[in-house]
C-alpha positions as CSV (number, residue, x, y, z in Angstrom):
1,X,119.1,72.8,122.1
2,X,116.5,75.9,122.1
3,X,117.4,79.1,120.7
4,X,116.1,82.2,121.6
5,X,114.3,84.9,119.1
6,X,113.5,89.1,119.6
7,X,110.7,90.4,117.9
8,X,109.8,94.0,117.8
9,X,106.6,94.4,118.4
10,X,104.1,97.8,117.5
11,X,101.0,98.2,118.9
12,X,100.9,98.0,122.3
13,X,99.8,100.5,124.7
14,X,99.7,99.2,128.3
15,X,101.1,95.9,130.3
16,X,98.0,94.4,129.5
17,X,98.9,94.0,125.7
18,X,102.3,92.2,126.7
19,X,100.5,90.0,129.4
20,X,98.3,89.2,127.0
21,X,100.8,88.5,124.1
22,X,102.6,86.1,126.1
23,X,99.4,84.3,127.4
24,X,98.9,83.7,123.4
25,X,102.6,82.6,123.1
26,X,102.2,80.4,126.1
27,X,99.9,78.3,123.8
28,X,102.8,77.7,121.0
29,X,104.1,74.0,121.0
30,X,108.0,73.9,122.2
31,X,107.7,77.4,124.1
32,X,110.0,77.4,127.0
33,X,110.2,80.6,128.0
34,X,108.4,84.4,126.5
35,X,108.8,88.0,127.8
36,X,107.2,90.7,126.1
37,X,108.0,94.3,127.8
38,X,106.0,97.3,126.2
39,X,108.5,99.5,127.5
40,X,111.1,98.4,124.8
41,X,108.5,97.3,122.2
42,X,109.6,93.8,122.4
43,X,109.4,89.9,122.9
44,X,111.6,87.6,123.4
45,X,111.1,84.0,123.7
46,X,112.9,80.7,123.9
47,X,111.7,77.4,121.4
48,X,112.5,74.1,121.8
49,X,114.2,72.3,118.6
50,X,110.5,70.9,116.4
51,X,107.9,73.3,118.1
52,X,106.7,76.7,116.9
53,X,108.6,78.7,114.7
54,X,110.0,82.3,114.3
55,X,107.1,82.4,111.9
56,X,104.5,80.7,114.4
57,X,105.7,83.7,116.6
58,X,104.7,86.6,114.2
59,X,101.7,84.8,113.4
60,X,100.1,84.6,117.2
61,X,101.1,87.8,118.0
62,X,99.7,89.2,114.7
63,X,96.5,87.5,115.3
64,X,96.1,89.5,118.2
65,X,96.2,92.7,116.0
66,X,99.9,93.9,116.9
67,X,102.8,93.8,114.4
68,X,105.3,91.6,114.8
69,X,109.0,91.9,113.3
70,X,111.9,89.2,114.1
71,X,115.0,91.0,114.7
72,X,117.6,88.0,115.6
């Protein structure tokens, strides 16, 4: 069974930052689904059960130079 995670996310400025966010999420092992919206200042994306981690998560998105904060 996946589960799903929201992370806030600062940083962004344009729709480019969240296409590119989840183009870098894409990439995590057990990703079934992301969507990252810079209108709310969010992601949210679905793992499958061994694959990336909540911490996986903050640590793509951080390597891209935006902050990253898991909120459930």
């Amino acid at each position: 069974m996946s589960t799903t995670h929201t992370f806030r996310i600062e940083g962004m400025h344009c729709g480019s930052c969240a296409l590119l966010i989840d183009d870098a999420l894409e990439d995590l092992p057990g990703l079934r689904r992301t969507q990252t919206s810079m209108k709310r200042a969010r992601t949210v994306v679905e793992l499958a059960p061994g694959g990336a981690t909540a911490a996986d998560v903050i640590a793509a998105v951080e390597e891209l130079g935006y902050t990253a904060r898991h909120m459930s």
